[in-house]
PyMOL Python script that loads the backbone (N, CA, C, O; Angstrom):
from pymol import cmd

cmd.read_pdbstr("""\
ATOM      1  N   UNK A   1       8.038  -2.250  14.777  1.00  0.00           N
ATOM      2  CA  UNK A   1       7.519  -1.675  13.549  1.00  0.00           C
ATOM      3  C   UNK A   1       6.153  -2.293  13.273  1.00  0.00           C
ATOM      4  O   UNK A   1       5.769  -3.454  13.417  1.00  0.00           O
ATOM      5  N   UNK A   2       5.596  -1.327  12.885  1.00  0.00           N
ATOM      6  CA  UNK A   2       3.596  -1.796  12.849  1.00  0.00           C
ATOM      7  C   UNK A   2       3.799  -1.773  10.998  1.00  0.00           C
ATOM      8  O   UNK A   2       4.588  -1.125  10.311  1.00  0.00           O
ATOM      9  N   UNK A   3       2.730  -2.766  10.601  1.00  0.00           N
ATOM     10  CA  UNK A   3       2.550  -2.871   9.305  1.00  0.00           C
ATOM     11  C   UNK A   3       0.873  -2.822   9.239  1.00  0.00           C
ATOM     12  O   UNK A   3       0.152  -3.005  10.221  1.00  0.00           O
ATOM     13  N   UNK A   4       0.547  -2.626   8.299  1.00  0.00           N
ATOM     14  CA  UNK A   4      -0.660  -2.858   8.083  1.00  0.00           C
ATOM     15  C   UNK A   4      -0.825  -3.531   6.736  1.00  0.00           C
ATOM     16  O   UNK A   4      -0.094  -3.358   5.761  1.00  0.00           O
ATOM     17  N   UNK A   5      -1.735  -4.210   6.801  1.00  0.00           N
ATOM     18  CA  UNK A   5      -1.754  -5.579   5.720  1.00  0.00           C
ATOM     19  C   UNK A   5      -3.002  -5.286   4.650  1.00  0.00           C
ATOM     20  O   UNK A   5      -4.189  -5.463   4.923  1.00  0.00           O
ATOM     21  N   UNK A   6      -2.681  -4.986   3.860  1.00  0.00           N
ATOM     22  CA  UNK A   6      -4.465  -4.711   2.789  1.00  0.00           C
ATOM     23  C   UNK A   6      -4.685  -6.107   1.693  1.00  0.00           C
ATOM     24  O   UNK A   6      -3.713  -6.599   1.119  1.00  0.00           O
ATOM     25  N   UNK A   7      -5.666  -6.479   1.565  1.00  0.00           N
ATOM     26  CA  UNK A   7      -5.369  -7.090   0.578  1.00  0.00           C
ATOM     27  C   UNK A   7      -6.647  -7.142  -1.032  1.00  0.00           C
ATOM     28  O   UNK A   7      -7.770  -6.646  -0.941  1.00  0.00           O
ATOM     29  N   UNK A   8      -6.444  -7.411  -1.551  1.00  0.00           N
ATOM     30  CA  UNK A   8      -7.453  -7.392  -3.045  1.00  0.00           C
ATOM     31  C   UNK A   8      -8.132  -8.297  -3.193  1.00  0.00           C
ATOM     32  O   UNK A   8      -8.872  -8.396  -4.172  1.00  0.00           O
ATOM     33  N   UNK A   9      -8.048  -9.227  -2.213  1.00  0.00           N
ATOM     34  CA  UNK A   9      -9.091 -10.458  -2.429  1.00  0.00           C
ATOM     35  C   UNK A   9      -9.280 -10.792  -0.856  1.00  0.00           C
ATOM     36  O   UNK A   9      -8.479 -10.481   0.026  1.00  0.00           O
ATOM     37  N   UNK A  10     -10.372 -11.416  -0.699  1.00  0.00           N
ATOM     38  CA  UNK A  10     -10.675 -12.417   0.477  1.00  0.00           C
ATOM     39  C   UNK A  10      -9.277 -13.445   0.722  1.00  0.00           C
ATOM     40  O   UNK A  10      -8.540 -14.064  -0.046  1.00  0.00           O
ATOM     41  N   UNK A  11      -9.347 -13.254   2.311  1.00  0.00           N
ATOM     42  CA  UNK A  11      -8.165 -14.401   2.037  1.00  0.00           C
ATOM     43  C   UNK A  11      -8.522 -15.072   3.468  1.00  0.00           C
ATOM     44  O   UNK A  11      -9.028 -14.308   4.290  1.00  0.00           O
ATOM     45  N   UNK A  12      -8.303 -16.487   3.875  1.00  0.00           N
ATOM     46  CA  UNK A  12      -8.644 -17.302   5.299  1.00  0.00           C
ATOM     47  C   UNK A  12      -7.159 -16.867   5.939  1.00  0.00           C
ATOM     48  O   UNK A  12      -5.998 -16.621   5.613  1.00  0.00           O
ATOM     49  N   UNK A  13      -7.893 -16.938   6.885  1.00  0.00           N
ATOM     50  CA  UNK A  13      -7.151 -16.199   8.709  1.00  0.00           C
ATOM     51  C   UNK A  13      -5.330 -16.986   8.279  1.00  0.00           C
ATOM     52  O   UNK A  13      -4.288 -16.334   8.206  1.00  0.00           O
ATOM     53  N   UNK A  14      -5.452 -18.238   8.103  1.00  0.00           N
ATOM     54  CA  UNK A  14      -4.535 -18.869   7.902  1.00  0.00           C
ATOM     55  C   UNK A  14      -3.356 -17.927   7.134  1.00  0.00           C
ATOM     56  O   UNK A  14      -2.312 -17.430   7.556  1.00  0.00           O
ATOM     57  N   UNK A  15      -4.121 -17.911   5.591  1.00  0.00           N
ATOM     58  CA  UNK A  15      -3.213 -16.977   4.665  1.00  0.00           C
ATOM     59  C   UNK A  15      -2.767 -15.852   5.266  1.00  0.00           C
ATOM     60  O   UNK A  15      -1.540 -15.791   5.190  1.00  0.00           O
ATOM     61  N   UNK A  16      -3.355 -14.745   5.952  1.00  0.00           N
ATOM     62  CA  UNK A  16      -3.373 -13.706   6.515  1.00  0.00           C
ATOM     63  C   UNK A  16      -1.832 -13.928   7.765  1.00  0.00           C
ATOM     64  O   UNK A  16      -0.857 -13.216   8.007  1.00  0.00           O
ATOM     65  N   UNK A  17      -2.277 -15.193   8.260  1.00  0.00           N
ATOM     66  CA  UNK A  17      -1.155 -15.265   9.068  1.00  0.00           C
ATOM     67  C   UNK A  17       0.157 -15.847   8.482  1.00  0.00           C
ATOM     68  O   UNK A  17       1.253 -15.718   9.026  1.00  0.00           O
ATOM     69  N   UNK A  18      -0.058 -16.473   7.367  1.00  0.00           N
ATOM     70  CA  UNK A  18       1.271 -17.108   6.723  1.00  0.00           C
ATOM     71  C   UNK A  18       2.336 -15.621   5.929  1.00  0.00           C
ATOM     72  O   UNK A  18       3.560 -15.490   5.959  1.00  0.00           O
ATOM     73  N   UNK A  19       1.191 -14.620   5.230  1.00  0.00           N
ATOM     74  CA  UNK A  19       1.916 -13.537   4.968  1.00  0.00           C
ATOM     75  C   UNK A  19       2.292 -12.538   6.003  1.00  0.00           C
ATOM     76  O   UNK A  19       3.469 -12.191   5.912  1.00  0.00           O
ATOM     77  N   UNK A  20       1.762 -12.103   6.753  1.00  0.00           N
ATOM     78  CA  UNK A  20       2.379 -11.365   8.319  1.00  0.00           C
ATOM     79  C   UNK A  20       3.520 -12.019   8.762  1.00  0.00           C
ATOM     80  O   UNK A  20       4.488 -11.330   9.085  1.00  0.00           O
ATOM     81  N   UNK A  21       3.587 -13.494   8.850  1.00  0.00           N
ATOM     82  CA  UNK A  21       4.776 -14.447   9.224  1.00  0.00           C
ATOM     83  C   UNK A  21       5.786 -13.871   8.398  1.00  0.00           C
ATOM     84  O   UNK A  21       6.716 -13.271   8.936  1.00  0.00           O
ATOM     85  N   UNK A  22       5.703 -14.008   6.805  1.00  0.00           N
ATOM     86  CA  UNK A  22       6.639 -13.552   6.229  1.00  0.00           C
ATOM     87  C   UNK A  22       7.088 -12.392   5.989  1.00  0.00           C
ATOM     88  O   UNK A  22       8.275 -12.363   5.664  1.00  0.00           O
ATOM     89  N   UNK A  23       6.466 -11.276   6.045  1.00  0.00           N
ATOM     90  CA  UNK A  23       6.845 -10.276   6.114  1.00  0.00           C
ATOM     91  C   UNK A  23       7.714  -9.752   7.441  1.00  0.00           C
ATOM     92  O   UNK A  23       8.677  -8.996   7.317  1.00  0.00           O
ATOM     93  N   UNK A  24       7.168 -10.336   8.934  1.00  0.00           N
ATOM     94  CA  UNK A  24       7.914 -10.167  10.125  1.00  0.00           C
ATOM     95  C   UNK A  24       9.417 -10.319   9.420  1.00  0.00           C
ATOM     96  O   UNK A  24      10.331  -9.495   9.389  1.00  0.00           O
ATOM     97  N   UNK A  25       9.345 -11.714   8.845  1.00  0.00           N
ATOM     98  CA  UNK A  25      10.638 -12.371   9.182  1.00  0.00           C
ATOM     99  C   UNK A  25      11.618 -11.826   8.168  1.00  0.00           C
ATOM    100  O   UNK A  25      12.818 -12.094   8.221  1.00  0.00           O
ATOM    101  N   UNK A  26      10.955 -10.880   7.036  1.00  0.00           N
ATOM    102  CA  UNK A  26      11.585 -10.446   6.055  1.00  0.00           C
ATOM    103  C   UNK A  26      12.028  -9.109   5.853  1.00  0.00           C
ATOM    104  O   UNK A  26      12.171  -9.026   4.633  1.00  0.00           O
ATOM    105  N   UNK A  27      12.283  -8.168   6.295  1.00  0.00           N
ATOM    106  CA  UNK A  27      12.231  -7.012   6.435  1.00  0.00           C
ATOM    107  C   UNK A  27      12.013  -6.310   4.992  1.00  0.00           C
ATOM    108  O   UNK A  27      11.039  -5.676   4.587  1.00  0.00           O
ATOM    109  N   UNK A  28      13.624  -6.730   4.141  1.00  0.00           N
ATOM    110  CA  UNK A  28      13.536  -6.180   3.565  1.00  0.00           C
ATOM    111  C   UNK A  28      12.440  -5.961   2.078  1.00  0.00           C
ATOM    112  O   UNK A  28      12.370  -5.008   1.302  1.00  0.00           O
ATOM    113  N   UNK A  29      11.589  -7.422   2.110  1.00  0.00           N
ATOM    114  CA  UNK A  29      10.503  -7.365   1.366  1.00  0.00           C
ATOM    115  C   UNK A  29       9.602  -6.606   1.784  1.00  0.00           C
ATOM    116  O   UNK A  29       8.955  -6.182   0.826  1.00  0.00           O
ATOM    117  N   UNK A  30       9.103  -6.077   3.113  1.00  0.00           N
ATOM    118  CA  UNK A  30       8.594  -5.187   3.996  1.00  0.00           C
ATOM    119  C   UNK A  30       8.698  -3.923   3.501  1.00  0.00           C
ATOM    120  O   UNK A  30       7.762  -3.316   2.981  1.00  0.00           O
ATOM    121  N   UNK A  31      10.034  -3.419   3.674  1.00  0.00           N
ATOM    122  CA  UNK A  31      10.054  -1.939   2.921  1.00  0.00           C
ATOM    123  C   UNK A  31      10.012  -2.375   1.237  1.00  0.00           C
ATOM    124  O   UNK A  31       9.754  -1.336   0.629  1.00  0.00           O
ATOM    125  N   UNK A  32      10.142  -3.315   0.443  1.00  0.00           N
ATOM    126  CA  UNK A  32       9.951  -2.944  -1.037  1.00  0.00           C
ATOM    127  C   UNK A  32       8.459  -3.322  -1.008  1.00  0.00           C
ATOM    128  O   UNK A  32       8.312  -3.479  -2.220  1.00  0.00           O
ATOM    129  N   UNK A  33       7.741  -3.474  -0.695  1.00  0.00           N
ATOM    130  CA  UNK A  33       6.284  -3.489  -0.585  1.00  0.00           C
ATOM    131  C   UNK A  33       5.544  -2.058   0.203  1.00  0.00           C
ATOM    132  O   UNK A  33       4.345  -1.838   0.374  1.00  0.00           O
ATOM    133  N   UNK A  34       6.331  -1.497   0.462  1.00  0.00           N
ATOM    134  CA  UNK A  34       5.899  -0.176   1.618  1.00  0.00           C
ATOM    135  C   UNK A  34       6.544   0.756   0.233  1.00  0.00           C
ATOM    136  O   UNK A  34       5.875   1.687  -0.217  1.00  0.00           O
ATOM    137  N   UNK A  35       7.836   0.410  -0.340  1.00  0.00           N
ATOM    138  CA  UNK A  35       8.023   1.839  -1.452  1.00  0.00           C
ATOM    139  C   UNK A  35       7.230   1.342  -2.388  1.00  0.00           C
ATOM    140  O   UNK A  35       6.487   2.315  -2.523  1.00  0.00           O
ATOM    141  N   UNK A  36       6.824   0.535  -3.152  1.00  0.00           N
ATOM    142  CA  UNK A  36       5.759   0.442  -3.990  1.00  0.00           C
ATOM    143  C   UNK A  36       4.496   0.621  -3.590  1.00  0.00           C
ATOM    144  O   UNK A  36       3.533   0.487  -4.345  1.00  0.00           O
ATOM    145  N   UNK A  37       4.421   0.933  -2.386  1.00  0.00           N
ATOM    146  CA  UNK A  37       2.611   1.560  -2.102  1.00  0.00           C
ATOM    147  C   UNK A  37       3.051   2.828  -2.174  1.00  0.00           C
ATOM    148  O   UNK A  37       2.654   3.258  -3.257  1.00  0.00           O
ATOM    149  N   UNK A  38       3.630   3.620  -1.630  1.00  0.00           N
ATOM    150  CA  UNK A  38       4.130   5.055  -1.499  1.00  0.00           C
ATOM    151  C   UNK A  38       4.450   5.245  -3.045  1.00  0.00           C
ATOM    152  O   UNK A  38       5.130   6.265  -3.156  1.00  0.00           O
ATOM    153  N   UNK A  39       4.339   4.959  -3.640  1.00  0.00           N
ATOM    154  CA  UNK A  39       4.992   5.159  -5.317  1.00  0.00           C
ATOM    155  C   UNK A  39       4.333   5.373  -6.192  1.00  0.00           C
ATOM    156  O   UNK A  39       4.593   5.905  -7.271  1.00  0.00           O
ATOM    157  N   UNK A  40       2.655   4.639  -5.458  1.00  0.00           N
ATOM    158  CA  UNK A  40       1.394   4.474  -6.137  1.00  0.00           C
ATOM    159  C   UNK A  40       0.778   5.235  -5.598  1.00  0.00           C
ATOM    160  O   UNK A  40      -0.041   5.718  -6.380  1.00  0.00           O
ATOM    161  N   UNK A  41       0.664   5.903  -4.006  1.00  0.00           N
ATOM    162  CA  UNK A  41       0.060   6.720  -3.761  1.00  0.00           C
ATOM    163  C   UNK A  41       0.657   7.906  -4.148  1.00  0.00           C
ATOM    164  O   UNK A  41      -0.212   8.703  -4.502  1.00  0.00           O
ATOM    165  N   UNK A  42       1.882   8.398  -4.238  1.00  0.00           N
ATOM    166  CA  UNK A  42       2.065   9.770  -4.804  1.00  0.00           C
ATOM    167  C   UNK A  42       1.695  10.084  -6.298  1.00  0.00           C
ATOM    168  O   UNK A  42       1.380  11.211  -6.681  1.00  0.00           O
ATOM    169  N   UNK A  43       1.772   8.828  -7.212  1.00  0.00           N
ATOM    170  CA  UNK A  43       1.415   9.192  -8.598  1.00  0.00           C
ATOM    171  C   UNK A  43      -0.240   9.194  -8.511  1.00  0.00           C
ATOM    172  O   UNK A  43      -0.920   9.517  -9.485  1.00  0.00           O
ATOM    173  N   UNK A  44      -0.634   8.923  -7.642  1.00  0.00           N
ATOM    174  CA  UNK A  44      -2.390   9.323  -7.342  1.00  0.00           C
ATOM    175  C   UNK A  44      -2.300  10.588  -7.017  1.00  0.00           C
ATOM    176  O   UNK A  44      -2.643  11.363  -7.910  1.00  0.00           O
ATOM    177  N   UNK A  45      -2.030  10.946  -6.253  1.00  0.00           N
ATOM    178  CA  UNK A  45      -1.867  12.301  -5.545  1.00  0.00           C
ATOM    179  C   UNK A  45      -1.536  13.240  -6.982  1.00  0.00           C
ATOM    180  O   UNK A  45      -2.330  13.965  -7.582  1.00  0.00           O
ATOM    181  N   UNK A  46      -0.232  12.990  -7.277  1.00  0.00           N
ATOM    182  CA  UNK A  46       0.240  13.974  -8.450  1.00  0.00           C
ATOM    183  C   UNK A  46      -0.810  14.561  -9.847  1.00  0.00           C
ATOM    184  O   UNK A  46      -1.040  15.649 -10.374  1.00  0.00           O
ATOM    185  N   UNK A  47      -1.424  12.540 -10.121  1.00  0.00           N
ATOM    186  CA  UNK A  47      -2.496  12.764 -11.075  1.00  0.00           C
ATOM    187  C   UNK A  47      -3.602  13.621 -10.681  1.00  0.00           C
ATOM    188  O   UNK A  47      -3.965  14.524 -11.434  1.00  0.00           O
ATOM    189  N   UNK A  48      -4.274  13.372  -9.349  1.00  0.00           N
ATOM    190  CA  UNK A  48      -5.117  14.405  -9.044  1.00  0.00           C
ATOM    191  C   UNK A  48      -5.116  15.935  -9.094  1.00  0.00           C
ATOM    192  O   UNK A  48      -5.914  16.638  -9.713  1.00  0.00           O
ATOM    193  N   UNK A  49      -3.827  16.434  -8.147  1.00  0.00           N
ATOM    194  CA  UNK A  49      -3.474  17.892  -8.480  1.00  0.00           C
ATOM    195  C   UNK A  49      -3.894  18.122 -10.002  1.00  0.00           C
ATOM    196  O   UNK A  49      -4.926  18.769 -10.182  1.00  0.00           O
ATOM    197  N   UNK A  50      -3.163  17.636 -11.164  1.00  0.00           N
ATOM    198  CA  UNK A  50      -2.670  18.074 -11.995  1.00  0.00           C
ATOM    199  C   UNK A  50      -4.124  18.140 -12.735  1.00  0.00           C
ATOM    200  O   UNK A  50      -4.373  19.083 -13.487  1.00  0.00           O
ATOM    201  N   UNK A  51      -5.137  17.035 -12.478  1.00  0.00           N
ATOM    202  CA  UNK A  51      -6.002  17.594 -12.862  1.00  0.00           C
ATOM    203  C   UNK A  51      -7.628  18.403 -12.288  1.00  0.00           C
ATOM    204  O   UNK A  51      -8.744  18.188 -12.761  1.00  0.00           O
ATOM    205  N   UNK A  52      -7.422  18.937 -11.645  1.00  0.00           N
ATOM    206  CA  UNK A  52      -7.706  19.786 -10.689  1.00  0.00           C
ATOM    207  C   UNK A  52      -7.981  21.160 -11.569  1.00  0.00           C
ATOM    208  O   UNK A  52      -7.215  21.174 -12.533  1.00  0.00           O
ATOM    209  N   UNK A  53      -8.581  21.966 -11.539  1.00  0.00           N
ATOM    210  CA  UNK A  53      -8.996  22.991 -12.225  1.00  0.00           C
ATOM    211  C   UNK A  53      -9.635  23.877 -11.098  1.00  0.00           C
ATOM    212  O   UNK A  53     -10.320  23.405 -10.191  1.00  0.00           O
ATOM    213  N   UNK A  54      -9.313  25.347 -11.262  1.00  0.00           N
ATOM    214  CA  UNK A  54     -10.139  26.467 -10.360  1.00  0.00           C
ATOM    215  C   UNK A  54     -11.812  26.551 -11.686  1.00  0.00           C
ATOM    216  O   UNK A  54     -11.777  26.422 -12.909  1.00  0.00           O
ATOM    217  N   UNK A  55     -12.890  26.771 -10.899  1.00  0.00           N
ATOM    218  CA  UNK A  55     -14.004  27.050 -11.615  1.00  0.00           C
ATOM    219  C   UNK A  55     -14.381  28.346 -10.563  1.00  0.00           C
ATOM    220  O   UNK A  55     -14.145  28.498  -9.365  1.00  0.00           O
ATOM    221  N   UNK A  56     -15.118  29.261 -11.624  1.00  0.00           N
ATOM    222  CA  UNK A  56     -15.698  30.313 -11.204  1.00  0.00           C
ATOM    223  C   UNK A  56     -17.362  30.358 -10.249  1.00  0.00           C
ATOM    224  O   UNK A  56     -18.461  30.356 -10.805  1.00  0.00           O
ATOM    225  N   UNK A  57     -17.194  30.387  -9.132  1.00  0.00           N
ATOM    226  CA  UNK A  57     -19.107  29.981  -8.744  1.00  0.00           C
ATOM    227  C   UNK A  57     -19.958  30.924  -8.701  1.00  0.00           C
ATOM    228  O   UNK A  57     -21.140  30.678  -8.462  1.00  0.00           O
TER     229      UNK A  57
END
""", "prot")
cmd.dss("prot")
cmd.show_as("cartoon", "prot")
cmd.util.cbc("prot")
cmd.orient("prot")
């Protein structure tokens, strides 16, 4: 299973590898970190549609 790692701040190689470590070893924090991105990207998605409008050109 491939993960991909994002993060919100700068972080040293070290950190980077101490959280990959834990996530390997953790699965199931793995998927509750994978449904809370998916949770955030669909209520992006949803908000967008919804506001979305046809204009006449």
């Amino acid at each position: 299973m491939y993960a991909v790692l994002s993060a919100s701040r700068l972080m040293k190689a070290a950190e980077v590898r101490e959280v990959c470590a834990e996530l390997r070893n953790n699965p199931t924090l793995l998927m509750a970190l994978e449904l809370a991105a998916k949770e955030t990207l669909y209520q992006r998605l949803k908000e967008k549609a919804a506001s979305e409008t046809l204009t006449a050109s």
